[in-house]
C-alpha positions as CSV (number, residue, x, y, z in Angstrom):
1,X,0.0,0.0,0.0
2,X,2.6,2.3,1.0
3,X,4.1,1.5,-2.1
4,X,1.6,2.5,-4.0
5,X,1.7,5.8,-2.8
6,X,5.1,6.3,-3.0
7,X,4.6,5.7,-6.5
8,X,1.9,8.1,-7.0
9,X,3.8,11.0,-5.4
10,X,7.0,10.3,-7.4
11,X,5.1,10.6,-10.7
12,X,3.5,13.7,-9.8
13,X,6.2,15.3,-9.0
14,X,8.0,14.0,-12.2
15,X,4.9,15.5,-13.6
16,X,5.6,19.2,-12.0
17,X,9.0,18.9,-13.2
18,X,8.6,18.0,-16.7
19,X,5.7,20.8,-16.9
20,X,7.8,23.4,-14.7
21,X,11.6,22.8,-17.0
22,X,9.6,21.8,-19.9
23,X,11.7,18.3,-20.0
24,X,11.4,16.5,-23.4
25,X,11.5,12.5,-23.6
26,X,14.5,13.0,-25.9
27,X,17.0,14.6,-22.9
28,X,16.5,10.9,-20.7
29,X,16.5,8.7,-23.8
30,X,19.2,10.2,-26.2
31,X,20.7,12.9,-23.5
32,X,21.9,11.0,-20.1
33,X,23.4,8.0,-22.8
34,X,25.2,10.2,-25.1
35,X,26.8,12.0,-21.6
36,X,27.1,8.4,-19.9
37,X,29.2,7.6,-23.2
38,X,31.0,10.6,-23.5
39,X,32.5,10.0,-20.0
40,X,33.4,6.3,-20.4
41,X,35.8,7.5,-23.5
42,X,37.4,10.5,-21.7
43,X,38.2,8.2,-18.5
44,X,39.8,5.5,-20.5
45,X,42.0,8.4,-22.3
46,X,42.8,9.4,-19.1
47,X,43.7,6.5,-17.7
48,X,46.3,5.9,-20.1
49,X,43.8,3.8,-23.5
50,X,44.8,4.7,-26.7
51,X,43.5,4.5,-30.9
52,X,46.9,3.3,-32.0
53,X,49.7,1.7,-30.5
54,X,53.2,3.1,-31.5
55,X,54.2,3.2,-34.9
56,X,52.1,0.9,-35.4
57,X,52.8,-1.8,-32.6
58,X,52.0,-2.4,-28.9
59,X,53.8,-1.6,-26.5
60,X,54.0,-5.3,-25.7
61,X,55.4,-6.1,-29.3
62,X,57.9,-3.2,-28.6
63,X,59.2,-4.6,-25.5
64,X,59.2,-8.1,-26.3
65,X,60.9,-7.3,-29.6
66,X,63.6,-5.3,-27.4
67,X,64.4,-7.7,-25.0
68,X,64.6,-10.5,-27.3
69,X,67.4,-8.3,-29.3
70,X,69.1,-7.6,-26.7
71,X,68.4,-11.4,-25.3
72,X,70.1,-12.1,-28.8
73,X,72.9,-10.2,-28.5
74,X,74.2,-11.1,-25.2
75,X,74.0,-14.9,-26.2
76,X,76.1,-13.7,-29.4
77,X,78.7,-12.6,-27.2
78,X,78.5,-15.2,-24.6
79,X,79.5,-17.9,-27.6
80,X,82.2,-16.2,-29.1
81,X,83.8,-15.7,-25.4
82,X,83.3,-19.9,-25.1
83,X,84.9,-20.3,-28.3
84,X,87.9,-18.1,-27.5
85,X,88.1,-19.6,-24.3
86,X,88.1,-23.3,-25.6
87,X,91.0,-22.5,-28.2
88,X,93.1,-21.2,-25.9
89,X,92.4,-24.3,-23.9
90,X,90.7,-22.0,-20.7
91,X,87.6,-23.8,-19.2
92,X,84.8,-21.2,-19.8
93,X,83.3,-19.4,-16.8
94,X,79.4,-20.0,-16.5
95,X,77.7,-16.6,-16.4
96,X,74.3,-17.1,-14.9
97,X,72.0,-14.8,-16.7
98,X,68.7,-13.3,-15.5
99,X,65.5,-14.6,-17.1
100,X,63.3,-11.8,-18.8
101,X,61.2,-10.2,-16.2
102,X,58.1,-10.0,-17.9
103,X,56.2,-6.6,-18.7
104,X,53.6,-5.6,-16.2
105,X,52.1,-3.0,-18.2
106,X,49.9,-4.6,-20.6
107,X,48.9,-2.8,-24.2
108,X,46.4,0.1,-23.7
109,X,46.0,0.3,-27.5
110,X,42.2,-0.4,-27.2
111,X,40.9,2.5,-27.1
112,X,38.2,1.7,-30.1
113,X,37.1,-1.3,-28.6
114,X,36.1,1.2,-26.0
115,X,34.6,3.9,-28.0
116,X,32.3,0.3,-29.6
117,X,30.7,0.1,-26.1
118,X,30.3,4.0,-25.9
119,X,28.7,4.2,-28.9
120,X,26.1,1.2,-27.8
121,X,25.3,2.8,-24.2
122,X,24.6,6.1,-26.3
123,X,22.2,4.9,-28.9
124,X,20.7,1.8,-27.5
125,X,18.0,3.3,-24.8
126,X,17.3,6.0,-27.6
127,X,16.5,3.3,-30.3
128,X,14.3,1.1,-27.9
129,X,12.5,4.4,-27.2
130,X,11.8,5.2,-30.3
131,X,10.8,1.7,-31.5
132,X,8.2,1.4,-28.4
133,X,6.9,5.1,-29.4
134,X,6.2,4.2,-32.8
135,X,4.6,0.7,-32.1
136,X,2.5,2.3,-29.3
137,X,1.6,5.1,-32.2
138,X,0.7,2.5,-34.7
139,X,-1.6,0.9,-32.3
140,X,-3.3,4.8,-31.6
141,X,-4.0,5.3,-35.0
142,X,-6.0,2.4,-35.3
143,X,-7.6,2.8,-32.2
144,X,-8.7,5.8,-33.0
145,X,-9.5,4.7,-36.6
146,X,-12.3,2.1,-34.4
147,X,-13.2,5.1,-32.5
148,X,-14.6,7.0,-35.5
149,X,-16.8,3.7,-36.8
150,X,-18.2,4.0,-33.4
151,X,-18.7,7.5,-33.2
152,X,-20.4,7.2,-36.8
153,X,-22.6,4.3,-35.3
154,X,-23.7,6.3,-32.2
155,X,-24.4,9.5,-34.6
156,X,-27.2,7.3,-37.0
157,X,-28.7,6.2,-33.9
158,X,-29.2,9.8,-33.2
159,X,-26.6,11.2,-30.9
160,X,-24.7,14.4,-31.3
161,X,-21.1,14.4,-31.4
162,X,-20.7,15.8,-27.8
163,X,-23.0,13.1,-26.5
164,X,-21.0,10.2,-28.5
165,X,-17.5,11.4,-27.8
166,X,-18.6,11.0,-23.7
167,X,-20.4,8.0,-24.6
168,X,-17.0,6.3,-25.7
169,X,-14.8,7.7,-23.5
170,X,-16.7,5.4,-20.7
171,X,-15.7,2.4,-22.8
172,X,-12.4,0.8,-23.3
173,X,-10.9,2.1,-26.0
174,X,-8.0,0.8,-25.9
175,X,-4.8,2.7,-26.5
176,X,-6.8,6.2,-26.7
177,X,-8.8,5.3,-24.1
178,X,-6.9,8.3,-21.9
179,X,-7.0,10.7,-24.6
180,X,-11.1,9.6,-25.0
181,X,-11.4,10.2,-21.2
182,X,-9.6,13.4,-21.3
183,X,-11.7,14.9,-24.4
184,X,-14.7,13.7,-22.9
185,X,-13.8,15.4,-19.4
186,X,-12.8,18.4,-21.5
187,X,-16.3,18.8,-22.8
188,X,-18.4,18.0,-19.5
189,X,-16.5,21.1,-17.8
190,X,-17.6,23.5,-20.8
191,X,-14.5,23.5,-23.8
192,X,-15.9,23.7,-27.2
193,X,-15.7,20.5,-29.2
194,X,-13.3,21.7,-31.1
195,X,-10.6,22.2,-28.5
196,X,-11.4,19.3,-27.0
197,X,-11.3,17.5,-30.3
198,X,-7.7,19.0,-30.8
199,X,-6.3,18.4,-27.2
200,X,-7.2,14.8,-28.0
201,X,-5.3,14.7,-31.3
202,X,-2.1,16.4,-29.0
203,X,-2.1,13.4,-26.8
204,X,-2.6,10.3,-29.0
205,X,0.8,12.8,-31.0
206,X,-0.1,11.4,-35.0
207,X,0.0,13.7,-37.7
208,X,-2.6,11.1,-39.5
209,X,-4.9,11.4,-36.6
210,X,-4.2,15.0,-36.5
211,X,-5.5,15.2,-40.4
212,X,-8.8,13.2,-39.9
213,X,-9.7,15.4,-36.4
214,X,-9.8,18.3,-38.4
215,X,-12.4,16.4,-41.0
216,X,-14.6,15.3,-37.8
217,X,-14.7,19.4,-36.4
218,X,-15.6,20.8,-39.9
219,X,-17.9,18.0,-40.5
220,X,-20.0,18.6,-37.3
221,X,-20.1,22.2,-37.5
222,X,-21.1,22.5,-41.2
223,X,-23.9,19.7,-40.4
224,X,-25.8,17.6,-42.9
225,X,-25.5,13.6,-42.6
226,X,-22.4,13.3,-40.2
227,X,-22.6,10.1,-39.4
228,X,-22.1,8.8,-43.2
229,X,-19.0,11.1,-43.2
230,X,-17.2,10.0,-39.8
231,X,-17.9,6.3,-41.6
232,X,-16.2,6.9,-44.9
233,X,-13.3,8.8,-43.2
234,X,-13.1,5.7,-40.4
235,X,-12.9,3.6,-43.5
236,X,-10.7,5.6,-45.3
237,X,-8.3,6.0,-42.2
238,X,-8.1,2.0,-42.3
239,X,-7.2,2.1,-45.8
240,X,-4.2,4.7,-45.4
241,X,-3.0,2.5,-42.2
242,X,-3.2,-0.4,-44.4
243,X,-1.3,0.8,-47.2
244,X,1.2,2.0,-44.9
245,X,1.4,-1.5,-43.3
246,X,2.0,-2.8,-47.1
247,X,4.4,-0.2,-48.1
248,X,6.8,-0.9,-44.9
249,X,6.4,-5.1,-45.3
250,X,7.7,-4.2,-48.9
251,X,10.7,-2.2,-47.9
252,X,11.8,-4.9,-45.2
253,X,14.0,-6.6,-48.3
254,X,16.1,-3.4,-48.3
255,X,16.4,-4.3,-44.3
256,X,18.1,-7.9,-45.8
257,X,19.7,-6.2,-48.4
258,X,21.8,-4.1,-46.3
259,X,22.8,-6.5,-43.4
260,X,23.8,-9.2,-46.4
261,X,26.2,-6.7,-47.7
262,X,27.4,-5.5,-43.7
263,X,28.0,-9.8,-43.9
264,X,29.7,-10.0,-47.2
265,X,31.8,-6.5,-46.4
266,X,33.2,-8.5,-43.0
267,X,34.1,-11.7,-45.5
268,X,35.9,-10.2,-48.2
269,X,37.9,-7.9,-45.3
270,X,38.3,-11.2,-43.6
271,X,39.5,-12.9,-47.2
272,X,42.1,-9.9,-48.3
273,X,43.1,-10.4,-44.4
274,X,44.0,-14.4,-44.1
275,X,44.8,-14.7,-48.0
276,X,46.2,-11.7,-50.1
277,X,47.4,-9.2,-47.5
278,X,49.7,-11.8,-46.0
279,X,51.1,-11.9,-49.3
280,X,51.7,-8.5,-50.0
281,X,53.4,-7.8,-46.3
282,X,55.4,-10.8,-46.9
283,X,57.2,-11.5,-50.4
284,X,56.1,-8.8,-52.2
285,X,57.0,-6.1,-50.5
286,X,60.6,-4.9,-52.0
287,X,59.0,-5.6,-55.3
288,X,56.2,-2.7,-54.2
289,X,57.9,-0.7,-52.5
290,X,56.2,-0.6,-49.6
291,X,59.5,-0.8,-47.0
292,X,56.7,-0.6,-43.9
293,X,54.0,-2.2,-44.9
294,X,54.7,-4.6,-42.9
295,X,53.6,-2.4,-39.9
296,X,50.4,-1.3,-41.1
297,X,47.8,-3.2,-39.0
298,X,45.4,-3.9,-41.5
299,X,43.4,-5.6,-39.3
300,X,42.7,-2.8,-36.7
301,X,42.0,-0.7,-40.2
302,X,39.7,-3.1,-41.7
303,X,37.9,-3.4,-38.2
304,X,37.4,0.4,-38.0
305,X,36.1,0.5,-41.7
306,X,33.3,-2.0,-40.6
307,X,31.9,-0.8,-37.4
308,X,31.4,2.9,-39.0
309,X,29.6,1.4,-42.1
310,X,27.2,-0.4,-39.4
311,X,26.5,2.8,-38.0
312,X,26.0,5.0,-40.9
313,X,24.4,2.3,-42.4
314,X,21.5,1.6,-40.0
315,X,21.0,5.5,-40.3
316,X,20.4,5.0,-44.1
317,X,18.4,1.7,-43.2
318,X,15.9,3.6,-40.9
319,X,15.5,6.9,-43.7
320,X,15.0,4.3,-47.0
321,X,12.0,2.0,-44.7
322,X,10.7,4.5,-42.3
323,X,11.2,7.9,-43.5
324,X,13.5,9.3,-40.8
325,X,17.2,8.9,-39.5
326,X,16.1,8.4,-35.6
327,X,14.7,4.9,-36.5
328,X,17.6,4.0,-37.6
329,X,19.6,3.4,-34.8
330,X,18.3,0.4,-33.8
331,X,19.6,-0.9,-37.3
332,X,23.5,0.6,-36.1
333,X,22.9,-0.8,-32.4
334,X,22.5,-4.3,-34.0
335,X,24.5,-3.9,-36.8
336,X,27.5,-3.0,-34.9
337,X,27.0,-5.7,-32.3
338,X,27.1,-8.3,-34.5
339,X,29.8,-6.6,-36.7
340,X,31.7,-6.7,-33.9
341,X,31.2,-9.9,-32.7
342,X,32.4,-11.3,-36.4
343,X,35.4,-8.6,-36.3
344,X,36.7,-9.7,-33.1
345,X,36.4,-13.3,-33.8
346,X,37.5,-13.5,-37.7
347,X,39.7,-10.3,-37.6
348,X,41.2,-10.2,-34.6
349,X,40.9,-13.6,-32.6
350,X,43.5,-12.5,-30.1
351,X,42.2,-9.2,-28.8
352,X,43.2,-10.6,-25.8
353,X,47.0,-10.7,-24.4
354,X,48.5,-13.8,-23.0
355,X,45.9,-16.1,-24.6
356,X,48.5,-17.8,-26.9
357,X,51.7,-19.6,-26.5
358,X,54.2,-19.0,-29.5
359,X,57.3,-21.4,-29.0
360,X,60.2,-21.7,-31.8
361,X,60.2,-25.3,-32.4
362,X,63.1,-25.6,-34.9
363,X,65.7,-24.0,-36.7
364,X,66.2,-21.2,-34.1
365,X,69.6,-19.5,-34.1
366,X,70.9,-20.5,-37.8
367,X,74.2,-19.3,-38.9
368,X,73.5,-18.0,-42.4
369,X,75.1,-16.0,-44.9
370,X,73.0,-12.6,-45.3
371,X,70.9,-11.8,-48.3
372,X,69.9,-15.8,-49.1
373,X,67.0,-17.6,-47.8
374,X,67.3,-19.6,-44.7
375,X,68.4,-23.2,-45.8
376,X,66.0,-24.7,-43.0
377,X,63.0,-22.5,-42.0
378,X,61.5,-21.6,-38.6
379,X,59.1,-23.3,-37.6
380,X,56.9,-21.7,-34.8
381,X,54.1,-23.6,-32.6
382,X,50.7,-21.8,-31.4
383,X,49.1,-23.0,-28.8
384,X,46.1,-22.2,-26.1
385,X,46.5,-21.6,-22.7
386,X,45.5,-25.5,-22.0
387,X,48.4,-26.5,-25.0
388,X,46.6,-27.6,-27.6
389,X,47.2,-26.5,-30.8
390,X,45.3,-23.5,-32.5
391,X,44.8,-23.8,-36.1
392,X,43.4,-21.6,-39.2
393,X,45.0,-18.6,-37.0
394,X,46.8,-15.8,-39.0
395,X,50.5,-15.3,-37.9
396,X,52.2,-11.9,-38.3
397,X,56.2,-12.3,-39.1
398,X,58.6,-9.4,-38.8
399,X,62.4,-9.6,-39.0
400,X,64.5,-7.1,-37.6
401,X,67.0,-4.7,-38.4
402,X,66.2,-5.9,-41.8
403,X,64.8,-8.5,-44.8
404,X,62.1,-10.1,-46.2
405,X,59.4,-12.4,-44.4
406,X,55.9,-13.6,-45.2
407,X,53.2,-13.7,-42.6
408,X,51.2,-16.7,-43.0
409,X,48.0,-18.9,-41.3
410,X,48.7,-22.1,-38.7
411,X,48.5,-25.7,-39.8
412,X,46.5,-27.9,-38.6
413,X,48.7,-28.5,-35.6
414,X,48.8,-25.5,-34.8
415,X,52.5,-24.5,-36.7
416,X,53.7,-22.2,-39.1
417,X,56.8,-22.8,-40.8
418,X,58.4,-19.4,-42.4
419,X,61.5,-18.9,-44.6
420,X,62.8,-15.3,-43.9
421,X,66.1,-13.5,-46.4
422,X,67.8,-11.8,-43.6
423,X,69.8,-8.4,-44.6
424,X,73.3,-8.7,-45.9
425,X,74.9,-7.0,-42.4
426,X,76.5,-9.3,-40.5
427,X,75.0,-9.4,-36.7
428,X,72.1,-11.2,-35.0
429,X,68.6,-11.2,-36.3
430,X,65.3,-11.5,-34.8
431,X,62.2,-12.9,-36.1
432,X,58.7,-12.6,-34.5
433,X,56.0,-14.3,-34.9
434,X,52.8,-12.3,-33.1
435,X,49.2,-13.0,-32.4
436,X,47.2,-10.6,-31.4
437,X,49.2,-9.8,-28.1
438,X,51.3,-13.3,-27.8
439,X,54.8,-13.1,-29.4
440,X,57.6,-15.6,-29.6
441,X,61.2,-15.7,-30.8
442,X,63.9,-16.9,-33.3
443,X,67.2,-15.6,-34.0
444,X,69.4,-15.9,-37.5
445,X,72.9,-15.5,-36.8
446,X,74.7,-13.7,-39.9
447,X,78.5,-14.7,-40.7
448,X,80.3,-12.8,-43.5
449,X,81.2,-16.4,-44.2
450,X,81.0,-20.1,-42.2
């Protein structure tokens, strides 16, 4: 009980506010999300959540990559101190080296992952809105469509207008019956029939309802036979709710239409990713000339290109079926979560770090002569956290200072095998192979001669 009155006193004073500060639905629905939104981006750019990692790698890749040079390197000189040591018939001293300490600060480059989830807390309680507003309006307009045959009905049996409209009102009429009791009320208390008419039309808030109250004032202050008039333009309001009903069902194929090409967009982007790209960051690049392609993240690019066609598409969705932009963002909301959802699992399957082990399983630390292909290639192993293997996945190769690898997809078993040209400068180079946020290590070890 107290319940209930608690209720009762919150919505009226809702009610004095919204009537005091003139508060439109639009600042709860579309205002409050958009600010809610707003504020989840500009905490997670100030704590530290960026679009792009540094030319155009983690910070994890950047670190790994370091240490494993420098990892590299100190092995380098470590064996060339043994072999000294052994010709000159010293025993070599054992130098105890320090494992790696791993990074604690993980990759922050994630910031459009976040602004994905900011953009679905701003549009999503303003797209329900709007959907339940127009369903609710759909169901007024042909409520008040039935309201007219009955006024028309009570008018041949010989009631005025007045008499009929307070007549209904004590019936249900469904999803008007409010705005029936309110005209009806409106009337009793001494308002012409024509404002009451009009302050009826306000509250059901259709501009086809709006048209035919107009037609039902003029019509019972000119006179003549009424009731045949309020009958044909009952009948006549069915019609244009009908043809509207047909013209929408026939527009839905445009709905299919676009969310089979937002389908076939995240394909061919996953097709150029696994199959041609690979390719082109690989072997052809000194024949393109693309020196850093290499460190373009295509995938990140691809995945930005695809959530903002979901969004501007939806938009075009809702103008093309229902003749304005705000229904169409329940066509973005869905269109970017399940754009997302495919991006995040085809695109980029290891959004998250430390889900993969990499592991060099052979022909780590070859002694080659620079500017030729590797005699036996590298063969890396992927695995999950529980060690099984993790195939179809796309691997991204890099060699550094310098040469030529090709990025390429696991085996079945989880390996990749690559055959990298390392530069012509003799030193120790470092391949890495990287998933996502998981990276392992090989070194090439070039001689000026064996």
């Amino acid at each position: 009980m107290k319940t209930d009155v608690y209720l009762q006193v919150l919505k009226r004073y809702a009610q004095i506010a919204s009537i005091r500060y003139n508060i439109k639905r639009e600042y709860l629905t579309l205002g409050v999300p958009v600010f809610a939104a707003l504020m989840i981006v500009l905490v997670a750019i100030l704590a530290g959540h960026t679009l792009f990692p540094p030319e155009g790698q983690s910070s994890a890749a950047v670190n790994s990559e370091a240490a494993a040079k420098q990892a590299a390197y100190e092995a380098l000189v470590a064996e060339m101190e043994a072999s000294e040591a052994a010709e000159r018939g010293e025993l070599p001293i054992a130098v105890e080296t320090e494992p790696a300490k791993e990074e604690k600060d993980k990759s922050k480059d994630d910031l459009d992952h976040i602004i994905v989830f900011a953009t679905l807390v701003a549009i999503i309680p303003f797209s329900i809105d709007t959907f339940i507003q127009k369903k609710n309006l759909k169901k007024r307009e042909v409520a008040f469509g039935e309201f007219l045959y009955k006024l028309s009905e009570l008018m041949r049996g010989g009631i005025d207008p007045v008499k009929g409209v307070v007549t209904l009102s004590r019936t249900n009429m469904g999803a008007i019956s409010k705005s029936a009791k309110d005209a009806a009320s409106s009337m009793v208390l001494g308002h012409s029939f024509e404002d009451s008419m009009h302050r009826m039309s306000a509250s059901i808030g259709s501009r086809l309802v709006n048209k035919y109250i107009d037609i039902v004032v003029m019509a019972a202050y000119t006179g003549g036979n009424v009731a045949d008039l309020l009958f044909r333009t009952s009948e006549d309001m069915r019609a244009v709710i009908g043809i509207e009903r047909e013209k929408e069902a026939n527009l839905k194929q445009y709905i299919i239409i676009f969310y089979l090409a937002q389908g076939i967009i995240i394909m061919l982007t996953y097709i150029l990713s696994t199959s041609l790209l690979p390719m082109i960051q690989g072997v052809g690049l000194e024949m393109l000339g693309g020196a850093g392609l290499s460190d373009i993240n295509f995938g990140r690019g691809f995945f930005h290109m695809i959530v903002l066609n979901a969004f501007f598409g939806g938009l075009i969705i809702g103008q093309i079926t229902e003749g304005e932009i705000k229904h169409g963002f329940k066509h973005s909301a869905l269109l970017i979560a399940l754009s997302y959802v495919a991006v995040v699992t085809l695109l980029l399957p290891a959004g998250i770090a430390g889900t993969y082990t990499i592991t060099a399983m052979s022909g780590d630390a070859q002694e080659v002569i620079g500017g030729l292909p590797l005699q036996e290639p590298i063969v890396f192993n992927v695995t999950d956290t529980d060690g099984n293997p993790v195939p179809g996945t796309f691997v991204k190769m890099t060699i550094a200072p310098q040469g030529v690898i090709t990025s390429s997809m696991t085996q079945e078993d989880g390996t990749v095998a690559v055959t990298p040209v390392p530069g012509s400068d003799k030193g120790t180079y470092t391949v890495t192979a990287t998933v996502g946020e998981s990276s392992g290590i090989a070194t090439i070890i070039v001689n000026d001669e064996f």
